[in-house]
C-alpha positions, 0 to 999 in steps of 0.5 A: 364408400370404403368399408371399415375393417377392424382387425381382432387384436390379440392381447398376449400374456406370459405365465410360468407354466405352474400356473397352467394346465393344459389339455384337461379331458371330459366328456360332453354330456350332450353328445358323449364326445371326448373334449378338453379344455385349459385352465389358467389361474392367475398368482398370488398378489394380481391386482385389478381395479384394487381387488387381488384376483390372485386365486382367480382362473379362466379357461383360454382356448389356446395356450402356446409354448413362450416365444421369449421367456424360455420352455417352462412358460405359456403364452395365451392370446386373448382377444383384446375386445373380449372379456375376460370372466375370472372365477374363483370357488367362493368359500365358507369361514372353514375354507370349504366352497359354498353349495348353492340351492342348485347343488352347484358351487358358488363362484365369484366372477370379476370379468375384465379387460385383457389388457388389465390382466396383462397390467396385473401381471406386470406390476406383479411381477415388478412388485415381487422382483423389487420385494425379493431383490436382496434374496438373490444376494442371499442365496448367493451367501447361502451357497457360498456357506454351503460350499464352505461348510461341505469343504470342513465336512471333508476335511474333517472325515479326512482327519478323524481316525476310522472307527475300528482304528480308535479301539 
């Protein structure tokens, strides 16, 4: 009879690292022990199952350096059979957090698949690239305006007589 192995797989996602904090310290209050953890929160316009977890956060326990997206992102690995608990503060009509009977604020918690945060993340990012497609055309114009307008600007100092020359 051959056993079965089942190889925990990992489910990568790649965030900018603005959206990412690594290395966070606190103190264990049972054993007084210096620790730290991460944080990711995920962006604005992350959709799961129809809900915007936008805003939502999650602490990975490893987060690495991007192989493929360059120095300025993250790669997490997540285990893809495990949950994945999205928290966010839940807040009053002011945008203040709602303190339970406990003292604690409350939370609202999504849990999810890896593997639908890797979705989100995708379809997000398409979304945004496809809504902002003319911007780089834009702010190829905007340079070119810039540049010109520099170039009058010096033309002009160049022209005009000094102050103490016009007296």
């Amino acid at each position: 009879m051959a056993e079965e192995t089942t190889a925990k797989k990992n489910v990568y996602i790649s965030l900018h690292e603005g959206f990412v904090r690594e290395g966070i310290k606190y103190t264990d209050k049972q054993t007084g022990e210096e620790k730290s953890f991460n944080r990711v929160t995920l962006p604005k316009d992350t959709v799961i199952d129809g809900k915007d977890v936008g805003g939502y956060e999650f602490s990975p326990l490893y987060v690495n350096p991007s192989k493929f997206r360059g120095e300025h992102w993250r790669d997490i690995p997540l285990l893809a059979d495990r949950e994945v608990w999205l928290q966010k503060s839940v807040l009053d009509a002011e945008g203040n957090p709602v303190i339970g009977e406990d003292g604690k604020r409350e939370r609202d918690t999504v849990k999810v698949a890896p593997e639908k945060i890797k979705q989100a993340l995708a379809e997000s990012r398409k979304r945004y690239a496809e809504e902002h497609a003319d911007d780089r055309g834009l702010a190829d114009r905007a340079q070119h305006a810039r540049e010109a307008s520099e170039s009058i600007e010096r033309e002009g100092a160049a022209s005009r007589p000094l102050a103490h020359e016009a007296r």
